[in-house]
N, C-alpha and C positions, 0 to 999 in steps of 0.2 A: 571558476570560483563562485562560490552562492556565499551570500554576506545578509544577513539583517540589520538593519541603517537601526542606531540605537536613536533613543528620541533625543539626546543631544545634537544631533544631524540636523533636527528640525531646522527652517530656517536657510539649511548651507546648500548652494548650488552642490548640482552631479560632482563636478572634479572636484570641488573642495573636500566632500564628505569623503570620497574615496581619496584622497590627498591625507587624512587624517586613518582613514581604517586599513590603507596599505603603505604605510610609510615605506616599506622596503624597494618600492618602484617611484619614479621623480612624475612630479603632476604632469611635465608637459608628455609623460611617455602613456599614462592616466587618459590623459584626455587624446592621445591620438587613438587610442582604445575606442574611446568612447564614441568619437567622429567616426570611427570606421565601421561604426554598427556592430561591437563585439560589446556592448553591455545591455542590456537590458534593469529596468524596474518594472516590477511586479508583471512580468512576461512582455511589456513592453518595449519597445526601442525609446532609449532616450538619447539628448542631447548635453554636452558638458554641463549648458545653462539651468539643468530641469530642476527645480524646486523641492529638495525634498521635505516631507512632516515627521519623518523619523517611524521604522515601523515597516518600513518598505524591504521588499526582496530585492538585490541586487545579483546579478548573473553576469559574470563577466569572465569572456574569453579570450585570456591575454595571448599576441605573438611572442612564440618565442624569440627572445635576445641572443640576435647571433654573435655578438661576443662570449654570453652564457652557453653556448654550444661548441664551444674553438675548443677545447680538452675533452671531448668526446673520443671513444676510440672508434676507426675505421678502419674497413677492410682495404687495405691498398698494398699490392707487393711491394717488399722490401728487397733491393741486393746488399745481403747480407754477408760481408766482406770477413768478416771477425766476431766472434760474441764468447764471453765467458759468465763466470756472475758477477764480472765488474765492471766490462767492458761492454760494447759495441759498435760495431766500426760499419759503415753502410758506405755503397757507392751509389750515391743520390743523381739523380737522372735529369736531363736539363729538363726545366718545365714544374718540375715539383717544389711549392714552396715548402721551407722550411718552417716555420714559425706562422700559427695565427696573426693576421691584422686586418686594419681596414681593407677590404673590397677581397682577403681571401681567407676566411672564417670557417671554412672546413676544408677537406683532400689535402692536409700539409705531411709534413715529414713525422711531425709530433704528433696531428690523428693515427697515423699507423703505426708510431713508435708506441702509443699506448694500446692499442690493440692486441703486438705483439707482446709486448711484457706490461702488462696490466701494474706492475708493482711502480712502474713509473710515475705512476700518477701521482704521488707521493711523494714524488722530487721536483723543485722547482725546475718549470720550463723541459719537464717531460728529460730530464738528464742532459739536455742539449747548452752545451757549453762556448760552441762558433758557430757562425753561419755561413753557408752559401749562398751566393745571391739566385734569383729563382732559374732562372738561366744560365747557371754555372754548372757544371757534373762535377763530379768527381768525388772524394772520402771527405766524411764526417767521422768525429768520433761522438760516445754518447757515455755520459756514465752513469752508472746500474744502481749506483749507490751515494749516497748523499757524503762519505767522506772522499769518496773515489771523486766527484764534483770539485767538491770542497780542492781536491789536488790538484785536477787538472785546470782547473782555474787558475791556482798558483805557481804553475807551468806555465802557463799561457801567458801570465803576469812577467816574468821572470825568463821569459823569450826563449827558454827551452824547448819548446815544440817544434818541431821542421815542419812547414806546411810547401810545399813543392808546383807548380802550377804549370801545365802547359798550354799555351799562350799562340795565338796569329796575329801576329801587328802588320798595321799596312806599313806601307813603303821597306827599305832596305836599313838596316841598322848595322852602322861600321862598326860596332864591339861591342863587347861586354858591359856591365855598367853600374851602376848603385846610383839609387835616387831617393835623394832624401828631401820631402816636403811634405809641409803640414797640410792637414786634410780639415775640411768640415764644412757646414753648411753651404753650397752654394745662395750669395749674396740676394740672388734675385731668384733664382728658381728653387725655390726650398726642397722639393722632393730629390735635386742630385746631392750631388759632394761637389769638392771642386779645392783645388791648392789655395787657399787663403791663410795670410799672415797669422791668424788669430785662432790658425786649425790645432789641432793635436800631434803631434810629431809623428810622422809614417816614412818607414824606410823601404823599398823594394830593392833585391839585387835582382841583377837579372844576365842568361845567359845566351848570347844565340847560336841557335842550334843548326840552321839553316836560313840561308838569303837567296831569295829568288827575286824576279822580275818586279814586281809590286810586291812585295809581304817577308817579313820574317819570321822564323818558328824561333819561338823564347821557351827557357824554361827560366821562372821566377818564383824567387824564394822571400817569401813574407817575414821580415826580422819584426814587423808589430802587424796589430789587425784590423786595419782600419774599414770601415763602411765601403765597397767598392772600391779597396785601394788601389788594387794593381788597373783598372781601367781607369780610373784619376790621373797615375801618374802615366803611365804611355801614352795617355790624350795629353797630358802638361808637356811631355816628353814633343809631341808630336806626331805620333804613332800611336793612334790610338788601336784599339782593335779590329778585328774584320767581324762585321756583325753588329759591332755594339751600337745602336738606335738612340741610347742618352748620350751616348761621350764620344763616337765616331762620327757617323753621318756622311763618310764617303764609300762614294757609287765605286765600279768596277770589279768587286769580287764578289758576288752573292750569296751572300749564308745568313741562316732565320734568326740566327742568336750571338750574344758574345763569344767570340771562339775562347771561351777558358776553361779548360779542365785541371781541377786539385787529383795530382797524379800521384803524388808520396805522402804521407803522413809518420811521422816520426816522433814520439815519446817515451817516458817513463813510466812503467805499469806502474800503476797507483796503487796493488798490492801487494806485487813480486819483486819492484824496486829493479827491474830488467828494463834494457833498451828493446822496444818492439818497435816497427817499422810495418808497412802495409805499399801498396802501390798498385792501381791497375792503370791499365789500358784506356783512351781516350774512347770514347763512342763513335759511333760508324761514322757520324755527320762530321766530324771532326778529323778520322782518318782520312775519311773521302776529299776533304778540302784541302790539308797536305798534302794528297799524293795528285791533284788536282795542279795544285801550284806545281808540283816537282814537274809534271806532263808540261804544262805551258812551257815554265824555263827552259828546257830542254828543245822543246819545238821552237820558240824562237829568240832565246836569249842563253844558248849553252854554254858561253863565255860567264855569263851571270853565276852558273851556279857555284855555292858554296855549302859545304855539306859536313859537317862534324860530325862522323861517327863513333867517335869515341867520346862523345859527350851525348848521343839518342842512347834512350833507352829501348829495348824492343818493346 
């Protein structure tokens, strides 16, 4: 940016003057500009403190703000589950954030979500209406249009949406179950969740599908949406899951990430007024680790095993 300092300048230190003739940027981001040898006066390198008399060339080359760059479109494959012009349903891949924020400001679900339909830009939060945590696979839905939003919001409100999840918790879990506790800020370490009195009301049912020697296979179905719910409550539970590095922490079964995959998604088309449904398959790392557990039990605990096949899905 090239600027001529008007002679009301006279008088005003570097950052103030520029404080006043770019108001659309905050002084302290001005003057880290200016420290960092991206301004100049009159071809010069100056300093926040420099004296200006009004009259002078200013030359400044701002970094860009990577919050200002987060609704950018990029090229990043999508598996693209379902799409019409209202819809779009993706099976998001463990590893891919969802949503722009601190420390992940490009490569999200929403940079490629605008890439692929450029009209989304247009809709708050890129048509994205729930999330996955970055670590979790499995189906998103996304909508295309701003009453189509507007519905599935009210869906999502009104606990109509079936959201389905497949699930490794450690240890053996004797049944079936429903858990119902309030979710929100953990007390001390603000970046988790955690069950506290004062949380939001979160329900998980949950099913088990299979009990081996260390671990269960769960399918859980989310009755509200809370931040991290279903690893909240199977760490409150005591089982927390295999994998998960915030809410587990125990040794013995090795896997890089939360085992949780969103296997079904279940709504009301928001323009057809139809019941549609979606469903894949868990990812490799996640097969491999069930069928992993099923080898162990078998090798040395084959009285252990327990196996409902009329509640897996293929």
């Amino acid at each position: 940016m090239r600027i001529t300092a008007p002679a009301a300048c006279a008088g005003l230190r570097l950052d103030q003057a520029l404080a006043k003739l770019l108001p659309e940027f905050s002084r302290s981001r001005l003057a880290l500009w200016v420290r960092s040898g991206r301004a100049t006066v009159d071809g010069r390198p100056a300093l926040p403190r420099h004296k200006m008399r009004g009259g002078e060339v200013i030359e400044i080359a701002p970094v860009p703000d990577a919050a200002a760059l987060a609704h950018r479109p990029e090229d990043i494959p999508l598996d693209v589950v379902f799409e019409d012009d209202t819809l779009l349903v993706v099976n998001k891949p463990a590893g891919l954030v969802v949503h722009p924020g601190s420390g992940n400001w490009q490569g999200t679900l929403l940079n490629a979500l605008l890439q692929r339909v450029p009209g989304l830009a247009g809709i708050p939060r890129a048509g994205i209406v729930h999330r996955l945590d970055k670590d979790t696979s499995g189906l998103l839905v996304v909508a295309k249009t701003l009453p189509a939003q507007a519905n599935l919001v009210r869906q999502l409100q009104a606990r109509t949406v079936t959201r389905e999840y497949l699930a490794v918790a450690h240890g053996r879990i004797a049944r079936d179950g429903r858990i119902e506790a309030p979710i929100g800020r953990h007390p001390v370490r603000r970046t988790k969740m955690a069950v506290v009195a004062r949380g939001r009301p979160a329900v998980t049912h949950f099913r088990v599908i299979e009990r081996h020697a260390g671990a269960s296979v769960l399918r859980c179905r989310l009755e509200t949406g809370r931040t991290h719910q279903i690893r909240v409550h199977l760490s409150a539970l005591g089982h927390p899951l295999v994998g998960d590095s915030a809410y587990g922490r125990r040794a013995g079964i090795p896997f890089s990430r939360q085992a949780l995959h969103a296997e079904r998604l279940a709504l009301i088309h928001p323009r057809t007024g139809k019941a549609v449904s979606w469903q894949v398959d868990p990812p490799a790392d996640m097969q491999d680790l069930i069928s992993e557990l099923r080898r162990a039990t078998e090798a040395t605990h084959p009285s252990l095993i327990t196996h409902h096949p009329s509640r897996s899905r293929k």
